[in-house]
C-alpha positions as CSV (number, residue, x, y, z in Angstrom):
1,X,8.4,-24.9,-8.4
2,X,9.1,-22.5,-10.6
3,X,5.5,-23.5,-12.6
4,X,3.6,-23.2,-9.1
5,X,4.8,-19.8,-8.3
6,X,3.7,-18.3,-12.1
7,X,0.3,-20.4,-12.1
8,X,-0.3,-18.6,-8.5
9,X,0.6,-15.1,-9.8
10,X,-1.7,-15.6,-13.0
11,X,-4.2,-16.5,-10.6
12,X,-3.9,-13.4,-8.7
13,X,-4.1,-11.1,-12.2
14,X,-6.7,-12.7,-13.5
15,X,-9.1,-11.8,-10.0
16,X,-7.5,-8.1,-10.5
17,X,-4.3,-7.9,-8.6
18,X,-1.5,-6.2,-10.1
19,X,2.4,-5.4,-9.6
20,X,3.5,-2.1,-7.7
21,X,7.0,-2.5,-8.7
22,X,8.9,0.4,-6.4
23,X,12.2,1.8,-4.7
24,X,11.9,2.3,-1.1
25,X,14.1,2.8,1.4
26,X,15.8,-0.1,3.4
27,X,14.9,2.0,6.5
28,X,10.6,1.0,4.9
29,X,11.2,-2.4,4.0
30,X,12.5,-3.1,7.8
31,X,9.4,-1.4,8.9
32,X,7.3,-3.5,6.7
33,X,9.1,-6.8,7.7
34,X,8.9,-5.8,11.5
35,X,5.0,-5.1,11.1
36,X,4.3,-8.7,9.4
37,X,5.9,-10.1,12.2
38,X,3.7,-7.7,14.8
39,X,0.4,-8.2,12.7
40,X,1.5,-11.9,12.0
41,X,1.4,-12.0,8.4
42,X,3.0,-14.3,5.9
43,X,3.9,-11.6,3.0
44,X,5.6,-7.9,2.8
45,X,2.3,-7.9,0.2
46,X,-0.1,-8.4,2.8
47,X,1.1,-5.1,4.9
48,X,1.9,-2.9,2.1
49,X,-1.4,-3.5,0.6
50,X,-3.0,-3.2,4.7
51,X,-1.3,-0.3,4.9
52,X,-2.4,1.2,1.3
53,X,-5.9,0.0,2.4
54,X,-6.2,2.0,5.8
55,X,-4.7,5.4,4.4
56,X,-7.6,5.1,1.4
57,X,-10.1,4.6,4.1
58,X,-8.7,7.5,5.8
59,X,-6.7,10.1,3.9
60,X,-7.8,11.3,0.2
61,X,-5.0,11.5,-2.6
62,X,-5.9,15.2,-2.7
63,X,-4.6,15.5,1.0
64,X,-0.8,14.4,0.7
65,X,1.9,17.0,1.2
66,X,5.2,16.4,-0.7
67,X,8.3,15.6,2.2
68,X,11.6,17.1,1.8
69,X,14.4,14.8,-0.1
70,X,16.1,11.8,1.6
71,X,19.3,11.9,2.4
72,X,21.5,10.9,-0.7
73,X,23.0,8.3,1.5
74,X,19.9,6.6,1.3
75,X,19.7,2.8,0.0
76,X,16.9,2.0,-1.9
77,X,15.9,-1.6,-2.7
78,X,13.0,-2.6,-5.3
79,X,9.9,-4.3,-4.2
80,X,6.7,-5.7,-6.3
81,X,4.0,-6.6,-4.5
82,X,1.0,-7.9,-5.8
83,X,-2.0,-6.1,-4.7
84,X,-5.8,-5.3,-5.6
85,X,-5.9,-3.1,-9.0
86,X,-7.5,-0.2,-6.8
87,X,-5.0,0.2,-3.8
88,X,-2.4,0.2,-7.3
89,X,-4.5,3.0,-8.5
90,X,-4.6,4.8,-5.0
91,X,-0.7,4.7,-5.4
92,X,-0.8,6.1,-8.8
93,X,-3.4,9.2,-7.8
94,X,-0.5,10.3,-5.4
95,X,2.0,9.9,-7.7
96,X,0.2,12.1,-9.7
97,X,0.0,15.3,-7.7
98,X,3.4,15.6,-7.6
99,X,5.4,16.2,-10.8
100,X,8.7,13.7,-10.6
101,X,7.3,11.5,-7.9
102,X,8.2,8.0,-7.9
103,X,5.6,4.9,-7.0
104,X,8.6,4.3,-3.9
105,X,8.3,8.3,-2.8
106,X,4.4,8.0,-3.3
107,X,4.4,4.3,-1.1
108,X,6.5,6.1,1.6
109,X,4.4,9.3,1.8
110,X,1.6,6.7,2.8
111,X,3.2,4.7,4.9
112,X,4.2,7.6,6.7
113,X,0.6,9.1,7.2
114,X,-0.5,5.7,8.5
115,X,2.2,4.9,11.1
116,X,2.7,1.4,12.6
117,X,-1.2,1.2,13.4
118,X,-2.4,-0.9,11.0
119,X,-5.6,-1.7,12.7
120,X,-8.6,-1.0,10.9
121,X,-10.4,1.9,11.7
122,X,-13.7,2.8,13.4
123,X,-16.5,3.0,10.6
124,X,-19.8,4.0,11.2
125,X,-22.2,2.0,10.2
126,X,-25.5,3.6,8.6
127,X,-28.9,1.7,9.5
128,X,-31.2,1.4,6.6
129,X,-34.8,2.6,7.2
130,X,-37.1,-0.4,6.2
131,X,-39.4,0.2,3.6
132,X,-43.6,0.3,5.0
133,X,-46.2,-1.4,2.9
């Protein structure tokens, strides 16, 4: 078993996936797991990277605004989801911006500008003038 599961994460690095190993919040990781049951996914990967994917659609890095602290009460538990290389580097943009931020904070700022709606958004799609001989 053990063989299987690192033969399918090799697999997923070698088509450009990467780890976004993070703190967040208990209070986040019960969001995520009551969205995969909403949306009917089988992984907390599959909605984090959903939800990384619609706020890139929607919302540049440059627009975040930094939240106040949580509460020191606050439990944090570490995740690593595998995701695509550029919803990682999304991530990391935010993180960026704002000095001391961690990948968690930077997770849960998106999550928070996205909501529970994980459906994609409307795009508009451009028609393509054909070319006259």
């Amino acid at each position: 078993m053990k063989e299987l599961v690192q033969q399918q994460r090799a697999e997923l690095y070698a088509t450009g996936n990467r780890n976004l190993n993070m703190a967040v919040s208990e209070a986040t990781i019960q969001q995520i797991d009551s969205l995969k049951k909403v949306y009917r996914l089988r992984s907390r990967d599959a909605i984090v990277a959903r939800i990384i994917r619609k706020a890139s659609v929607t919302v540049s890095p440059d627009q975040y605004v930094q939240r106040a602290a949580s509460s020191p009460d606050t439990v944090y538990r570490w995740i690593s989801p595998i995701i695509a290389i550029e919803l990682v580097d999304y991530v990391k943009e935010i993180q960026k911006r704002f000095r001391n931020l961690s990948l968690g904070s930077a997770f849960e700022m998106v999550f928070a500008e996205v909501g529970h709606d994980l459906s994609n958004p409307p795009i508009q799609l451009e028609l393509m003038e054909a070319a006259t001989p």
